[in-house]
C-alpha positions as CSV (number, residue, x, y, z in Angstrom):
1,X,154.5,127.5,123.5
2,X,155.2,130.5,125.3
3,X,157.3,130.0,128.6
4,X,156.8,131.9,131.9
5,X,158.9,134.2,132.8
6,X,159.1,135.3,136.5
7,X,160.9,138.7,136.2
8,X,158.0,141.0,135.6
9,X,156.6,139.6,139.3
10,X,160.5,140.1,141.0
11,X,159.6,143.6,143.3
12,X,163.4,142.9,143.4
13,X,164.7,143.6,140.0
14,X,165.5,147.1,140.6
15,X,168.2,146.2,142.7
16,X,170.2,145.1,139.7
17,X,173.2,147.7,139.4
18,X,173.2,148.2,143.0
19,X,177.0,148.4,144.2
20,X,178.1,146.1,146.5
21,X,179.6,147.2,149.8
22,X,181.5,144.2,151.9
23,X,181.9,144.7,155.5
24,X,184.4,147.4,155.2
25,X,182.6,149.3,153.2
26,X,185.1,148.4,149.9
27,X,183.0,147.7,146.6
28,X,182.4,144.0,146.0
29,X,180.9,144.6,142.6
30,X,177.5,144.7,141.4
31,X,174.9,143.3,141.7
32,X,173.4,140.9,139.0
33,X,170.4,139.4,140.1
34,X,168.0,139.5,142.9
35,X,166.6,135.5,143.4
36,X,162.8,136.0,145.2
37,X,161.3,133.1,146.4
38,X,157.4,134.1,145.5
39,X,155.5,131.8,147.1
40,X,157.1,133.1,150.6
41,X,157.1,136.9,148.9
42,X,160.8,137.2,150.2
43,X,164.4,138.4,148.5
44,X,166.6,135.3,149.0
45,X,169.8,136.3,147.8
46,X,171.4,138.5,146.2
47,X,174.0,137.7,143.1
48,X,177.1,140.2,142.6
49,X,180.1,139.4,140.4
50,X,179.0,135.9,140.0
51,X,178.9,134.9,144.1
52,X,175.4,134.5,146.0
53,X,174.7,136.9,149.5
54,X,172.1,136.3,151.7
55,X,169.5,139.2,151.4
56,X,168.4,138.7,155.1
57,X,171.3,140.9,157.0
58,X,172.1,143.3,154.2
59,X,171.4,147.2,154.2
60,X,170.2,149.2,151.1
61,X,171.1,152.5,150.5
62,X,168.4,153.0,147.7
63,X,169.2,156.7,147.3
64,X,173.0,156.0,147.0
65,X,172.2,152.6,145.1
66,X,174.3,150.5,147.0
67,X,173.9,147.3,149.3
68,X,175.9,146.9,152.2
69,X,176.7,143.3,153.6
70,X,178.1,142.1,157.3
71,X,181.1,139.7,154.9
72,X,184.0,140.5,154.2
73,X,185.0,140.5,150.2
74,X,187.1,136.7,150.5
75,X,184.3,135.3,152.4
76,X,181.9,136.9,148.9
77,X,184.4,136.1,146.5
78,X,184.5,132.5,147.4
79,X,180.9,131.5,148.0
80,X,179.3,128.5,146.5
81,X,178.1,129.7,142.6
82,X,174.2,130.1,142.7
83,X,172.5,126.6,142.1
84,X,168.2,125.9,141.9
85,X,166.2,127.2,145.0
86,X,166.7,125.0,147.6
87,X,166.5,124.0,151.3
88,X,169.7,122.3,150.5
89,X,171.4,125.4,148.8
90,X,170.4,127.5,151.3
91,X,172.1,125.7,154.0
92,X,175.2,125.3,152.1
93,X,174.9,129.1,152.1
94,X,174.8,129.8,155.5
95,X,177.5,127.3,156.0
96,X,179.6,129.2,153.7
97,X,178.8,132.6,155.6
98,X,179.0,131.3,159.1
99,X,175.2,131.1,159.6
100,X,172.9,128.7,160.7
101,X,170.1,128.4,158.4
């Protein structure tokens, strides 16, 4: 049996490559994967050098290929590691970044 895959729907994926700008404006790294929630059509987060960004407060520079985030590159480089979609991930998130969810 053939199994799904979701990638071919993700209007996301040409994020992938994008670098990474933290707060500063330093390079955080690149980004990996782009996790779209499509039953709500929106970008969740972002994953870059193994740590997950929320996608709601970041800028993309689609021209220069590069995201910029409002964190600064401790605060990315210690997030929680990406775990399944949840209400319960999410809020860990935010947690993590200082956000309520």
């Amino acid at each position: 049996m053939d199994r799904w895959d979701p990638e071919p729907d993700n209007p996301y994926t040409a994020l992938r490559g994008y670098r990474l700008l933290d707060a500063s404006g330093e390079e955080a790294g690149r980004v990996e994967e782009a996790v779209y929630d499509a039953p709500t059509d929106v970008l969740k987060y972002i994953v870059a050098g193994g740590h997950t960004i929320p996608a709601d407060r970041m800028e993309v520079d689609a021209e220069q290929e590069r995201i910029r985030v409002p964190y600064d590159r401790e605060t990315i480089e210690s997030a929680p590691d990406f775990e399944n979609l949840s209400g319960a991930f999410d809020a860990k998130l935010r947690e993590h970044y200082g956000e309520r969810g």
